[in-house]
C-alpha positions in Angstrom: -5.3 8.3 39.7 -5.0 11.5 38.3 -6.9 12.3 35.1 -5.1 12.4 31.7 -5.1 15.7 29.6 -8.5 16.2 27.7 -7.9 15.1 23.8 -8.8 17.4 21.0 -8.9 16.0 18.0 -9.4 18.5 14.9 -10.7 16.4 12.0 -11.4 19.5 9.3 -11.4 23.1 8.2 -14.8 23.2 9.9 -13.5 22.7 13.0 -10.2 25.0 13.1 -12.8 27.7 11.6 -14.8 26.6 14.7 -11.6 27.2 17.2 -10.6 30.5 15.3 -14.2 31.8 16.4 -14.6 30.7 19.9 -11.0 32.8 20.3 -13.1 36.0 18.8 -15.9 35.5 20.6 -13.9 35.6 23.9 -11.7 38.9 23.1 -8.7 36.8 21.9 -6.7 39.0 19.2 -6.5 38.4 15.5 -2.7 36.9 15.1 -3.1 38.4 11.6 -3.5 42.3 13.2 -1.6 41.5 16.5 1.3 43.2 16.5 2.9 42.4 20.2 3.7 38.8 19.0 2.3 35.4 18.9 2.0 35.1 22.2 -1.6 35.7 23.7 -2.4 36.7 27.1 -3.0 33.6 29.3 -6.6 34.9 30.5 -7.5 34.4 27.2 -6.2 31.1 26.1 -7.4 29.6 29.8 -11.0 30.9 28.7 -10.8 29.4 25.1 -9.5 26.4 26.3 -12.1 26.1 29.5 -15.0 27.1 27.0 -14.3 24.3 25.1 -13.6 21.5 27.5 -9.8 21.4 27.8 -9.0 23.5 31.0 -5.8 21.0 31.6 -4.4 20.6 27.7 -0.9 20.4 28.0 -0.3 19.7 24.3 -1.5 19.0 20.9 -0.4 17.3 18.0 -1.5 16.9 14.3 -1.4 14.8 11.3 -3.2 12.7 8.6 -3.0 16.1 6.8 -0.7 19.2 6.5 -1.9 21.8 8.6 -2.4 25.4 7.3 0.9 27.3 8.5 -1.4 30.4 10.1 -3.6 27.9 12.0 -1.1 26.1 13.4 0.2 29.7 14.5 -3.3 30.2 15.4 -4.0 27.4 17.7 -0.5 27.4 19.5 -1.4 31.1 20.6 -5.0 30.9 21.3 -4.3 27.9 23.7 -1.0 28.9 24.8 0.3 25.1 24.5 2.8 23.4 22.2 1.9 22.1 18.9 3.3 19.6 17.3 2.8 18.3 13.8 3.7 14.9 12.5 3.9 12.6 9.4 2.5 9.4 9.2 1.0 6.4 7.4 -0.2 2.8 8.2 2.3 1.3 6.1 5.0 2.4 8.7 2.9 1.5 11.6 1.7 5.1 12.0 4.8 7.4 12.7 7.4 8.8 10.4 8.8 12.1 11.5 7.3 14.8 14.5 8.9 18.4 15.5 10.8 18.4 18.3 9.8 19.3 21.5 11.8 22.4 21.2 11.0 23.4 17.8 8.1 26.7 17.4 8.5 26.4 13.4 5.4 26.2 11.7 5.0 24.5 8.0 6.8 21.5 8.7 6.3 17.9 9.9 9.8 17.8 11.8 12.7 15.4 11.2 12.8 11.6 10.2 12.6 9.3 13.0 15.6 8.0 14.0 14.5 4.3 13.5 14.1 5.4 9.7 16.3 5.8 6.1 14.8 8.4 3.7 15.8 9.6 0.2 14.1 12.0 -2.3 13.4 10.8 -5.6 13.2 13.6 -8.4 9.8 13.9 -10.3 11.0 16.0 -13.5 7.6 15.3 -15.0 6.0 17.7 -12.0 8.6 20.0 -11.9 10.3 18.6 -8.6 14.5 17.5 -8.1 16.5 17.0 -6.0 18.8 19.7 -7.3 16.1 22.3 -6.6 17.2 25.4 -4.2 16.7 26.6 -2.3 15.6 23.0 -1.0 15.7 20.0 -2.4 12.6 18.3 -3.6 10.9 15.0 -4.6 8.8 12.1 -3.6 9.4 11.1 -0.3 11.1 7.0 0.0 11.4 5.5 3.5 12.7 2.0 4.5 13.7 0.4 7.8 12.3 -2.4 10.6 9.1 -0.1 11.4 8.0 -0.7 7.7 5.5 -3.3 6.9 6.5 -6.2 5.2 4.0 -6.2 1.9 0.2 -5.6 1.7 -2.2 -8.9 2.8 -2.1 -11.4 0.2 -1.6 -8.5 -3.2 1.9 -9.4 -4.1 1.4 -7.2 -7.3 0.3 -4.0 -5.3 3.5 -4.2 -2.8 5.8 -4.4 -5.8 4.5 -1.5 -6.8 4.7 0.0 -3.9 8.9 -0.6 -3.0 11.5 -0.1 -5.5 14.1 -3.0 -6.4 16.4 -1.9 -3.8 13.0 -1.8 -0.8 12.7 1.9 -0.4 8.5 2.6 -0.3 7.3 5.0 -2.1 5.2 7.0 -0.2 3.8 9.5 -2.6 3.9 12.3 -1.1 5.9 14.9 -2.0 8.3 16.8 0.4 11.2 19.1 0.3 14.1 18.7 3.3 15.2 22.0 5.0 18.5 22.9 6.1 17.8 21.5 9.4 16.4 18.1 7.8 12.4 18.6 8.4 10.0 18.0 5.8 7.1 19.7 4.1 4.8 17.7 2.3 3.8 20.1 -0.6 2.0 18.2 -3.1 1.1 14.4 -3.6 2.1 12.4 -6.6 0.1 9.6 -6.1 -3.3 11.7 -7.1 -1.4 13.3 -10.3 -3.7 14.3 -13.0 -3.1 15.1 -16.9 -5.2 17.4 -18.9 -5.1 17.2 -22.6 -2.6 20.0 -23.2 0.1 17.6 -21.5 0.3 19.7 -17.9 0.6 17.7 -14.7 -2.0 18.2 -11.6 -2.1 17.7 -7.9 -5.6 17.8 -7.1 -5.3 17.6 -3.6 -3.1 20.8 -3.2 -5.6 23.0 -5.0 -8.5 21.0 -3.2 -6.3 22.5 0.1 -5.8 26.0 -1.6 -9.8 26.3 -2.3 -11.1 25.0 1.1 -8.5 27.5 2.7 -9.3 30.3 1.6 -13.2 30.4 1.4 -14.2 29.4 5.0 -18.0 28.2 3.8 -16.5 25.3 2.0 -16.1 21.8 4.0 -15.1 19.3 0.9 -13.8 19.5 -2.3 -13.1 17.3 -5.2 -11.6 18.8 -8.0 -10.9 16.5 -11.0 -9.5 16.9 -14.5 -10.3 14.5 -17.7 -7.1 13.8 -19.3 -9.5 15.0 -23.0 -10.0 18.5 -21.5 -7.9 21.5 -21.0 -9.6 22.7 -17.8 -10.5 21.5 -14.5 -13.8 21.3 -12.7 -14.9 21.2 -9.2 -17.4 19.8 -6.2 -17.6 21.0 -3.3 -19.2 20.0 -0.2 -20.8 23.4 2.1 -20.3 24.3 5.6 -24.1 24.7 6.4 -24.1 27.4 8.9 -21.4 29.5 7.0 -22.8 28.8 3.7 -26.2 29.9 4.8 -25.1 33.6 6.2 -23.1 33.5 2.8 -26.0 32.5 0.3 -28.4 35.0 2.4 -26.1 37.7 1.7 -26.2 36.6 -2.2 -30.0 36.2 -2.7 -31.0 38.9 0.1 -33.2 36.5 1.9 -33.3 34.7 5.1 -31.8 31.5 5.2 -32.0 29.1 8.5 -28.8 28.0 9.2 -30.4 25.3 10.7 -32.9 24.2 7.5 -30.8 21.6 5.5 -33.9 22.0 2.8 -33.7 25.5 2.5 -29.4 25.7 2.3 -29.5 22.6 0.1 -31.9 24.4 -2.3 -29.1 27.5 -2.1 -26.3 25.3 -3.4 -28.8 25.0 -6.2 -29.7 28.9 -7.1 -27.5 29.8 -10.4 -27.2 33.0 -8.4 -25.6 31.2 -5.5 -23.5 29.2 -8.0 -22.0 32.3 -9.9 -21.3 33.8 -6.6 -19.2 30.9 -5.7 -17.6 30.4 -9.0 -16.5 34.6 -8.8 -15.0 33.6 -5.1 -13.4 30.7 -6.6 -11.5 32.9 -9.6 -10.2 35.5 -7.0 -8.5 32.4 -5.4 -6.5 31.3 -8.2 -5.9 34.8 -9.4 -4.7 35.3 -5.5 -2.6 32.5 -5.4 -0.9 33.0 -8.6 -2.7 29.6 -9.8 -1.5 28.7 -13.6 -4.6 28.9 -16.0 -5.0 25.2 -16.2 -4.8 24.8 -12.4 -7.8 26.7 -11.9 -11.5 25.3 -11.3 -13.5 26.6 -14.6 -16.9 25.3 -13.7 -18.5 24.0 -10.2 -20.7 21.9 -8.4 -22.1 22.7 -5.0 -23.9 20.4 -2.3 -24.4 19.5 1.4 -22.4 16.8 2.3 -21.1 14.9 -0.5 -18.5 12.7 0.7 -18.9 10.7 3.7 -17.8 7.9 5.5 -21.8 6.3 5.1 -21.8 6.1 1.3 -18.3 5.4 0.9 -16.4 8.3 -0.3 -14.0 8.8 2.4 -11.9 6.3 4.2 -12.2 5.7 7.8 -9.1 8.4 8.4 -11.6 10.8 6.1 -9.4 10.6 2.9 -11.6 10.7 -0.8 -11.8 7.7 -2.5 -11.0 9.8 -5.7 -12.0 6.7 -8.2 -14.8 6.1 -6.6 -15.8 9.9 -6.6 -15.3 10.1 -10.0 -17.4 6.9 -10.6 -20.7 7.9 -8.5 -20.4 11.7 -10.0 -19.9 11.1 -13.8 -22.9 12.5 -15.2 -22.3 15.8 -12.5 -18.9 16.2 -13.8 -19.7 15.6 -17.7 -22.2 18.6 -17.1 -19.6 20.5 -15.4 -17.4 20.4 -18.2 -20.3 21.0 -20.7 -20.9 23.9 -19.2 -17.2 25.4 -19.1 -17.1 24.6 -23.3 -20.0 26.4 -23.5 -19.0 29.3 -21.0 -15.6 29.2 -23.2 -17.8 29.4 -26.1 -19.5 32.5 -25.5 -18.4 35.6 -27.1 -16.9 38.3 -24.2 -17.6 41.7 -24.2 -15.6 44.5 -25.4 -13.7 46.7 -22.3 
């Protein structure tokens, strides 16, 4: 019997980072300088994959969690194999929507299954309608005989969960494209307030911060609904954060010495380092004032499956978080009052 496809399963930013490397390391082009198209040459993506353990992938597919648009570029090239991206949950026994075979889009999680009713309700309060253009816009509501029936024995939590007329409310929020794909684009579910009455999705900035600075694994950004600014913890990626802090404190830092790279995380040098790289994010991404992370935290490995953070699918138990790191993020947001405080130089 013939032996399936090898699997790859890519469960964080660590591991893309990972994927984007071995491609340098073997001669593969930068899809961000190549200019003959995002197609590589197949010597290269047979060596990527071969390195790696996947000499006979024929495809891949993604969810749990949006992909970046570029990696998603990224991977399709350096392996030279479809990739397809999907939309999901338990509630509706795992599948929602996937590309088509024949779509190359990237930024999307495809169409609706056909088994499946959607709708799009308007969230005002965040700035999302259905009247929006150039799509429309809104939480995402699904209903039909792939849907579970309730949640085990919590009547209260399942009528939460449907509206009076049985659409579930997903929480996610999407907008529809001409061709009737989705984008999941922020999550309503995880919606904080800050003081001065401004609605924030965590997660998205949590995506926008892990994105863009390649030594961070985790984050958990959280807002107090008394305070006008957010605060951050993030969770390192050792060997990156090591060449990164070694750069900072012009030392040597093992890559390999948890001690040594946990004691980094720790250096106010290290930290204002971080919190300057964090700044040039928002200010890159256009970030409002009150969307951006005013004071951090830095550390190893601070959620995990072990002590209960994440889910079994890897998701942050945001309560929870919040809960075990109260006194971290009361400190955090000491010190941004007091960094707000201090008087600023003249130009």
């Amino acid at each position: 019997m013939e032996t399936p496809p090898s699997l790859l399963r890519i469960s964080s930013n660590s591991d893309q980072r990972f994927l984007a490397a071995a491609a340098k390391q073997l001669g593969a082009p930068d899809t961000r300088t190549h200019k003959t198209g995002h197609v590589y040459d197949p010597r290269w993506s047979r060596k990527v994959a071969a390195s790696l353990g996947l000499d006979r992938l024929q495809a891949m597919v993604t969810g749990s969690a949006p992909l970046d648009p570029s990696m998603h570029a990224l991977l399709r090239d350096v392996f030279a194999v479809p990739l397809f991206q999907g939309y999901g949950m338990t509630e509706a026994y795992a599948s929602v929507s996937a590309q088509a075979d024949d779509d190359f889009s990237v930024g999307n999680c495809g169409g609706i299954a056909p088994v499946i009713e959607f709708c799009l309700l308007s969230l005002p309060e965040m700035g999302y309608t259905v009247k929006d253009n150039p799509h429309p816009r809104g939480e995402l509501l699904i209903r039909g005989p792939s849907l579970f029936k309730g949640y085990y024995k919590d009547p209260e939590e399942t009528n939460r969960a449907f509206t009076d007329d049985g659409w579930f409310k997903t929480g996610d929020v999407v907008f529809v494209d001409d061709r009737g794909r989705i984008a999941v684009i922020d999550r309503r579910k995880n919606v904080l307030k800050l003081s001065q009455g401004e609605y924030i999705s965590p997660e998205r900035l949590e995506g926008v911060y892990t994105s863009e600075l390649p030594y961070l694994a985790q984050a958990f950004v959280w807002g107090d609904s008394s305070q006008s600014f957010l605060v951050g913890i993030f969770g390192i990626q050792p060997d990156l954060f090591a060449a990164y802090a070694q750069e900072v404190l012009d030392r040597k830092i093992d890559p390999m010495d948890i001690n040594a790279i946990r004691a980094a995380t720790k250096n106010p040098l290290v930290r204002e380092a971080v919190q300057r790289d964090v700044d040039a994010v928002g200010r890159k991404k256009k970030l409002q004032g009150f969307e951006r992370v005013r004071s951090i935290e830095l550390d190893v490995e601070p959620f995990t499956v072990e002590n209960g953070m994440l889910t079994p699918t890897l998701k942050l138990k945001r309560p929870l978080a919040a809960k075990l790191y109260r006194e971290v993020l009361q400190r955090l947001y000491a010190d941004g009052v007091a960094g707000e405080d201090t008087p600023k130089g003249k130009l």
